[in-house]
N, C-alpha and C positions, 0 to 999 in steps of 0.2 A: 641592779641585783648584785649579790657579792657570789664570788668564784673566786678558784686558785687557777694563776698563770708559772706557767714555766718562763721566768723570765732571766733564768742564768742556769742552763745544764750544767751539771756538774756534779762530784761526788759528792758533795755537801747538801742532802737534798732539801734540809732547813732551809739553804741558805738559795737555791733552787726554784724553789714555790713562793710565791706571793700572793696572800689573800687581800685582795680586791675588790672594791666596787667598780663594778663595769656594766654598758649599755643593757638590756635586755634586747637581746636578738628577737628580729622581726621576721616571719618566715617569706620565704619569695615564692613565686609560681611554683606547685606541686608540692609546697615543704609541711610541715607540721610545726608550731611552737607545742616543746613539752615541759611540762612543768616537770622538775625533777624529783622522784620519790624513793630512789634508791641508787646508789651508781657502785659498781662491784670495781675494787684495786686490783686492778691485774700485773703480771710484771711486764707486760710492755709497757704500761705508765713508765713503771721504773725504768727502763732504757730510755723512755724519753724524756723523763726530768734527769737525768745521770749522762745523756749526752751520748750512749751506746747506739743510738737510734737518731742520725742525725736530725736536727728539726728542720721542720719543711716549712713550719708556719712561726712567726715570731712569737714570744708572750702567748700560744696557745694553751687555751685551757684543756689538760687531759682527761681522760674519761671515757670507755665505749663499751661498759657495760648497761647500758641507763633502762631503768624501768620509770614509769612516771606517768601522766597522762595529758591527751590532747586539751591544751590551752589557746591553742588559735590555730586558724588553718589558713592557709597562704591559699591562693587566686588559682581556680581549676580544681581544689582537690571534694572530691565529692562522695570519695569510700571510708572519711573517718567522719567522726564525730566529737565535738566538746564533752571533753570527760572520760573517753574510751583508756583503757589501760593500750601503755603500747612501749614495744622493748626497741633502741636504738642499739645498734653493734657496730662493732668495726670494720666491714666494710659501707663504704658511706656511698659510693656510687661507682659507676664503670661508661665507658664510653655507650655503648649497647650496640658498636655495629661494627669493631673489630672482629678478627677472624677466632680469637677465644672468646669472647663475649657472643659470638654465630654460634660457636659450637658446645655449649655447656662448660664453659669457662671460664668464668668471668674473672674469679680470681686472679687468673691470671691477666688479663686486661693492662695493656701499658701506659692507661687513661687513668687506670684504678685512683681513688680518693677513700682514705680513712678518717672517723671518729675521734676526736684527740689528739691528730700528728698533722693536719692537711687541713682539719676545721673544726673549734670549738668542739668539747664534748660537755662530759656530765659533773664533770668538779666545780658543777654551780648550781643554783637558782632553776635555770633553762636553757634550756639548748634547741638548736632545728635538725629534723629530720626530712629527708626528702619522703613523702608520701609510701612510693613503692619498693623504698628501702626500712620502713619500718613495719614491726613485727607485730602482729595479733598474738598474745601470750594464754598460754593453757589456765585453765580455774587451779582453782587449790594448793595454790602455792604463795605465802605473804610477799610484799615486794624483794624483800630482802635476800630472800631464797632464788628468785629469779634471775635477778641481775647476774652471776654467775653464769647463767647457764647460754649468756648471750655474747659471751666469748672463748670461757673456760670450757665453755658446755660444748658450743658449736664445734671450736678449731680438735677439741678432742676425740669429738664425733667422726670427723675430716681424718685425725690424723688414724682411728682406727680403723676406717677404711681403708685409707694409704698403706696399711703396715697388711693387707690383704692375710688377714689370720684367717684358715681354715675354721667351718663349722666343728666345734667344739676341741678348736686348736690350743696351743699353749703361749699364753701372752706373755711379753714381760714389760714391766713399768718402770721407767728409770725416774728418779721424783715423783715426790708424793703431795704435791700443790691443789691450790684450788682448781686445776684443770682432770689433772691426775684423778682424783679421786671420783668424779665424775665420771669419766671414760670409763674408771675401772666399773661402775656399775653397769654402766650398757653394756660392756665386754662378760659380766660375769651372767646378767639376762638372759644375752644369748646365749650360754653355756658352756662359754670358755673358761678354760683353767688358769688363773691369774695369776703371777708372781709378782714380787711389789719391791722395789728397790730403793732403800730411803736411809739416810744416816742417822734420822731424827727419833726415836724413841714413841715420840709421841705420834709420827704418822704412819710407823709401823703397827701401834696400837689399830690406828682407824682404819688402816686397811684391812686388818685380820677382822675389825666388826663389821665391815662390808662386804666379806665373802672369798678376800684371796686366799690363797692356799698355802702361801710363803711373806713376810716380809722379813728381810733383813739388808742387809750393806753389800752393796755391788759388790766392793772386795771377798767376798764370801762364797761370791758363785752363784749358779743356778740350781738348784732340786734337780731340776730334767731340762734338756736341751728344748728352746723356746721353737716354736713356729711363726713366730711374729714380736716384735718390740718397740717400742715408741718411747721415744726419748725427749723426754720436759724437761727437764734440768738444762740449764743453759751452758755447758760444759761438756766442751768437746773433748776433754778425758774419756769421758765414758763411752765414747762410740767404738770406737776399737773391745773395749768391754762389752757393750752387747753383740757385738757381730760378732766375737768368740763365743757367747752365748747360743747363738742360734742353730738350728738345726739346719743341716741342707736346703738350700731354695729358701731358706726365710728372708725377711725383709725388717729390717730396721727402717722405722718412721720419725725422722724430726719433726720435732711441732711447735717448736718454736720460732720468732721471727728473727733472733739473736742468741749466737753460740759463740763460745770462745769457739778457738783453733783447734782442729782434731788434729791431733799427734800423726805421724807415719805411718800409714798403714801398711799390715803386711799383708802378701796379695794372700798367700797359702792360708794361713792363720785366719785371716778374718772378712776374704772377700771370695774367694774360690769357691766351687761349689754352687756356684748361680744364686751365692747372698746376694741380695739387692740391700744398700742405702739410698736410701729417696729422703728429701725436703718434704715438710707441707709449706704451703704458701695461702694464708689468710682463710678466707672458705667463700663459697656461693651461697645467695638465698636459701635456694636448694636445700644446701644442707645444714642452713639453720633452719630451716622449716621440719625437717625432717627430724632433728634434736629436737625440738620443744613438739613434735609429734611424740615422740617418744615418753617426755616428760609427762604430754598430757594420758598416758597412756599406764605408766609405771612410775608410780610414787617415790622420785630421787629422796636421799638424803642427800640433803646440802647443807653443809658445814659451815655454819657461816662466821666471824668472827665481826663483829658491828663497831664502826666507830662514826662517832658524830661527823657532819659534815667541817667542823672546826679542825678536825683535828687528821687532816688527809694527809700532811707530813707524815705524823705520825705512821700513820698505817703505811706508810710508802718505806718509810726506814723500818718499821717489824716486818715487811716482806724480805725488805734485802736481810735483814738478819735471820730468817728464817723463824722468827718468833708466832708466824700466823701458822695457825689450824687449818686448813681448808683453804675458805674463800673472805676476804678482808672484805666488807661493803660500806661505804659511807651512806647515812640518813641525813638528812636536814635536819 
């Protein structure tokens, strides 16, 4: 099969990626082989072909949004079937008998194994999924729309728990990416008042046609003091900026897996007051089961910007340039 390997991190991400013919993975006890029909560019690809993301696995191929369907079943599995639509994501598996993997946390797990940085993902042909780590996906949504929602969708989902906003509280969105804009709809579902924080012109547009109430440039300030904030952009600049934003007792939520350095904080200014800064860290079943409930529930828009699977450089370099809309997905 041909796929792209990260076979030299670095900032040259041409120079980076190598499209290859390589074995077709065989799946082992409880795995899935998936044929691959859609795999969404997220920017942790980009930290792990850019080398931001140390690599854990040589010459891995990235990837861990993957929509696609069962093309063989590994030895014991007996809940899929040949042909079944089904979504791989970024967590790939967890010990299942540590003391967070006991208690509703798997994520956190010091066993944990990821999609694309630990083992082969979707920037091929096929890939293997373990059985009870792959997703059953909602109707009415074409591949492409999907794949999104199996990382962008999930970790956003996660992180707008994390950020604990009050019923019909006031959010605010630091970057406006393919996770972003996602989040903002569940956020606005439930009846929150969103504000949308983005330098880009054009993703200030999309969030005003999704329902926020504000977009413009961090540097400009908030409308009204947030109750809650989540911070996607990967630039620790800006955390000192929303925790000046927030209202008493609010919480800023990172959700990313990589941030530059947050500046000094001052305690008065931007943590007093019982503001909480909390990390998110990956997500659980859980709560990707819970996101594509939601999906199958209320008709997302998903933004999708499609590039052939030849051309996953590409779309790796118009993420870092900020040239993508939405959510980048590569097709075969």
């Amino acid at each position: 099969m041909l796929g792209w390997q990260v076979r030299a991190p670095g900032a040259d991400i041409a120079g980076a990626l190598s499209r290859t013919e390589m074995a077709t993975p065989r799946p082992g006890p409880g795995e899935l082989l998936v044929a691959v029909d859609a795999c969404g560019v997220c920017r942790t690809d980009l930290h792990v072909t850019t080398g931001e993301l140390s690599p854990h696995r040589p010459s891995v191929v990235p990837g861990h949004e993957v929509v696609g369907h069962v093309a063989g079943l590994g030895e014991g599995v007996d809940d899929f079937r040949e042909g079944d639509r089904v979504g791989v994501a970024w967590l790939r598996s967890t010990c299942g008998i540590c003391l967070f993997c006991r208690s509703a946390r798997e994520n956190l797990c010091p066993r944990s194994q990821y999609t694309g940085w630990d083992a082969d993902g979707g920037y091929a042909e096929f890939t293997t999924v373990r059985a009870d780590f792959a997703y059953r996906l909602p109707a009415g949504y074409p591949n492409e729309e999907l794949a999104p929602l199996l990382c962008a969708g999930i970790i956003g989902y996660r992180a707008l728990e994390q950020a604990s906003l009050p019923t019909g509280g006031r959010l605010g969105i630091y970057g406006f990416g393919g996770s972003a804009h996602l989040t903002a709809q569940v956020a606005i579902a439930s009846g929150a008042r969103v504000h949308v924080f983005t330098r880009s012109p054009r993703a200030q547009k999309l969030a005003l046609e999704l329902g926020a109430l504000s977009a413009g440039s961090a540097g400009d300030g908030t409308p009204e003091p947030l109750d809650a904030a989540i911070l996607f952009a990967p630039s620790g600049d800006l955390a000192p900026v929303a925790l000046r934003a927030l209202e008493r007792g609010g919480t800023l939520a990172v959700a990313g897996i990589y941030l530059t350095d947050i500046p000094a904080l001052n305690y008065e200014r931007e943590l007093f007051q019982e503001r909480t800064l909390r990390s998110v860290t990956a997500n659980t079943r859980s709560d990707g089961r819970r996101m594509l409930g939601f999906a199958a529930k209320h008709r997302m828009r998903v933004q999708v910007d499609p590039y052939p699977m030849d051309r996953a450089a590409d779309a790796l370099a118009d993420l870092a340039a900020g040239r993508v809309d939405g959510a980048a997905v590569l097709t075969p």
